[in-house]
C-alpha positions in Angstrom: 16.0 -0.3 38.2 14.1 -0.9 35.1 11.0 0.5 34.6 11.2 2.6 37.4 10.6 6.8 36.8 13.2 8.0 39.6 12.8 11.3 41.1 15.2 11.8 44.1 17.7 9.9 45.9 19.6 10.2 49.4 22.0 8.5 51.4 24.2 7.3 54.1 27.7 6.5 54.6 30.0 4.7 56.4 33.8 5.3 55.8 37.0 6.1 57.6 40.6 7.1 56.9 41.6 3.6 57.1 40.2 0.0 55.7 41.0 -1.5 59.1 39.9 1.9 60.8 36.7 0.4 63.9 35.6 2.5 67.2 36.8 1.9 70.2 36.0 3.2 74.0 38.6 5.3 73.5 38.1 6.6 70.2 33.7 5.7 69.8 33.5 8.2 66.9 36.2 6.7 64.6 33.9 5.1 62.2 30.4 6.9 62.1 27.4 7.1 59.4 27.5 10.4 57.4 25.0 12.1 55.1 26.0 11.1 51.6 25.6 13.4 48.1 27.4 11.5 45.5 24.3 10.3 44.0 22.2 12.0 41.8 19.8 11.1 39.1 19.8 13.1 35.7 17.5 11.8 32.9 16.8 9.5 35.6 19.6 7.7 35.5 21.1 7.5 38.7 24.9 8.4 38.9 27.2 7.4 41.4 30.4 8.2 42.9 31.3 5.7 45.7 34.9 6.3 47.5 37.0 3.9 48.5 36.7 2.0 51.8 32.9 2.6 52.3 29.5 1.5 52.6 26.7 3.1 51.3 22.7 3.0 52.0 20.5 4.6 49.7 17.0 5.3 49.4 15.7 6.2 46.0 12.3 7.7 45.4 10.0 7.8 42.0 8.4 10.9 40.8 
């Protein structure tokens, strides 16, 4: 984001134990959204650290 003055970010994820993992009736809490904290921004930079298999949302603010 060029230009931009960031100031705080936050997140969601969406991840499971397997790449095929998917909810089920049986099992409706297999694959659910989670709060995510492998972002931060220093220097404002933001940094990263996305693990495998997931999907991430994240909302960045500026100061």
């Amino acid at each position: 984001m060029s230009g931009a003055d960031l100031g705080t970010v936050s997140g969601r994820i969406l991840t499971a134990d397997a790449v095929d993992s998917h909810n089920t009736f049986d099992q409706p809490e297999a694959v659910e959204p989670a709060d995510f904290d492998g972002a931060t921004v220093e220097e404002g930079m933001l940094k990263l650290k996305l693990p495998a298999k997931s999907v991430v949302v994240l909302e960045l603010a500026q100061k």
